[in-house]
N, C-alpha and C positions, 0 to 999 in steps of 0.2 A: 554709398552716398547718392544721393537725388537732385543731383545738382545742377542744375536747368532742361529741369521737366518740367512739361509743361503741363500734365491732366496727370489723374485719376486713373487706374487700371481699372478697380471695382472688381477685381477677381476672377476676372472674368476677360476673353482671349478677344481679339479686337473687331471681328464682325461681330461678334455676341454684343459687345461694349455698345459699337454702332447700332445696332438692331434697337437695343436697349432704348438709347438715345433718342431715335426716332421716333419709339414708339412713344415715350414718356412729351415729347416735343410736339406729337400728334393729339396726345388726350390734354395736356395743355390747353394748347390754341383751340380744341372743338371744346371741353370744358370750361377753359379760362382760370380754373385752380386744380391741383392736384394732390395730395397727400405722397410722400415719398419718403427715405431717408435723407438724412441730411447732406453725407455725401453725393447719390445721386443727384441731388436738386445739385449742391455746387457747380457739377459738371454740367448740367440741363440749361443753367442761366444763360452763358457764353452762346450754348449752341442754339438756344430760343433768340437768343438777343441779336446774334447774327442773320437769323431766319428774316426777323422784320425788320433790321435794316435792309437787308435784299429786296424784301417786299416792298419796303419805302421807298429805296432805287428807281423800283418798276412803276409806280403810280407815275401812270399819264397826266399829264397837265395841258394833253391835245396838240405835244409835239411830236417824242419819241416814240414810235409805238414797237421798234427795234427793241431799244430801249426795255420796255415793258416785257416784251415778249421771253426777251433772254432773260428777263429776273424770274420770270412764272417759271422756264425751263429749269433756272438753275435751285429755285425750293420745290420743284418738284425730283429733282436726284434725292433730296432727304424725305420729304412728305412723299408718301403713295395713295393716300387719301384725296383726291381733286377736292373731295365736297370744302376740306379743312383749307384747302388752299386756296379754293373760291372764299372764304370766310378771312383769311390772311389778308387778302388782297382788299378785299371788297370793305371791310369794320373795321380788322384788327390794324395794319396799317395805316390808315386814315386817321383815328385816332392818335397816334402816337404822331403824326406829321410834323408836330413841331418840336418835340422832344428827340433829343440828339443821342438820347441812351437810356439807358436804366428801366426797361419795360417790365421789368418782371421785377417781385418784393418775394424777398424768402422770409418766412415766417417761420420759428424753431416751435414745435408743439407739444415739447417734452418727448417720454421713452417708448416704447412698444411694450404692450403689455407679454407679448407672447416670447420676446428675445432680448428685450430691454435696449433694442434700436433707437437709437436718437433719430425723431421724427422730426420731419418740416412740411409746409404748408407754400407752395411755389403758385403765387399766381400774379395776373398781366393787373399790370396799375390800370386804376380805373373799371374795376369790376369786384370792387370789394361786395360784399356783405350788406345785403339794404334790408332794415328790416319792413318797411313800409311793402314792400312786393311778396310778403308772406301771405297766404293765403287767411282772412277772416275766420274765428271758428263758428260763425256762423252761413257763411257763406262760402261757396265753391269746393263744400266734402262731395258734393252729389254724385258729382264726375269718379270725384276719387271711389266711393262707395260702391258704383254702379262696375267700375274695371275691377273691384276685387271678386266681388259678386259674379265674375266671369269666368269659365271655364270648370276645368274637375276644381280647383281649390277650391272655388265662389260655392259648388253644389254643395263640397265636403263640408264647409263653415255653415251654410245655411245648413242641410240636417244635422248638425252637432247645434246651432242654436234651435232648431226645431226638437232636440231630445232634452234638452236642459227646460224647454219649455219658457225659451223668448220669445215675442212678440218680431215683426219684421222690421221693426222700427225699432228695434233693441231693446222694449220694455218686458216684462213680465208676463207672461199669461195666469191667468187663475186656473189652475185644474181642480174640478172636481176630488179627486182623491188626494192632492197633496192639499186640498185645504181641510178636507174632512182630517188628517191625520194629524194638520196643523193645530185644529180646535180639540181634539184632546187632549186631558192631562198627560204629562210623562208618566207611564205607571214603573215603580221601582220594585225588585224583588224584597223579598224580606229574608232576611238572616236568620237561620235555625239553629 
């Protein structure tokens, strides 16, 4: 019987669990959404939502700075990331100021194709999905085009479009030989 337990084992032995936890807690807060199973996310909520209430604790208001300091100490025992916990403190926090709970929305995504996992979708309210901050497709591939074009992959793709006989701008070249072979008839054999 299970009878006032309080988590999730996950199959796993309890520094694993913890490590788990952490890690999933870290890519969170630096991403803002996460793809997971559904039971991990369960378990992720409590430990995320406890994280920024801690952080909400520590926000100065130009009194405590005691205060402040022992909350930074005490989400740094879970986070090993400073950067993620400069980002806690400094956006993620602040934001949530007036909300007394509920920072995080689980979202169920349907199954895993690979295990047929019940998927969920865990991210921090107020960082939904905008489609307005998509990139143009006529505007800002440049950058993108110019990083792919980089390195052995960027060379291997350029001479692969240099043998198909693309242009650098992704159109067509005309060759000589493929057009001459283009303008003759098919010639078929004949049956004897």
């Amino acid at each position: 019987m299970r009878h006032r337990v309080a988590h999730r084992k996950l199959g796993r032995v309890t520094e694993h669990r913890l490590a788990l936890l952490r890690n999933q807690a870290q890519a969170l807060l630096r991403h803002e959404r996460i793809h997971t199973t559904v039971a991990k996310a369960k378990e992720l909520r409590p430990f995320v939502e406890r994280l920024i209430t801690v952080a909400k604790r520590g926000l100065t208001n130009g009194a405590d700075t005691t205060r402040a300091l022992n909350a930074r100490r005490m989400v740094l025992r879970d986070l090993s990331d400073r950067e993620v916990v400069t980002k806690l403190f400094e956006t993620i926090a602040p934001r949530f100021e007036s909300r007394s709970g509920g920072y995080t929305r689980l979202l169920r995504m349907g199954h895993r194709q690979g295990d047929d996992a019940e998927v969920a979708q865990v991210e921090l309210i107020g960082s939904e999905y905008d489609p307005s901050l998509e990139v143009s497709p006529d505007g800002g591939g440049d950058e993108a085009a110019a990083s792919q074009d980089s390195g052995v992959g960027g060379r291997i793709r350029k001479a692969a479009r240099r043998m198909r006989g693309e242009k650098e701008d992704g159109g067509r070249t005309s060759l000589p030989d493929s057009s001459a072979a283009k303008a003759q008839p098919k010639r078929t054999r004949k049956k004897v």
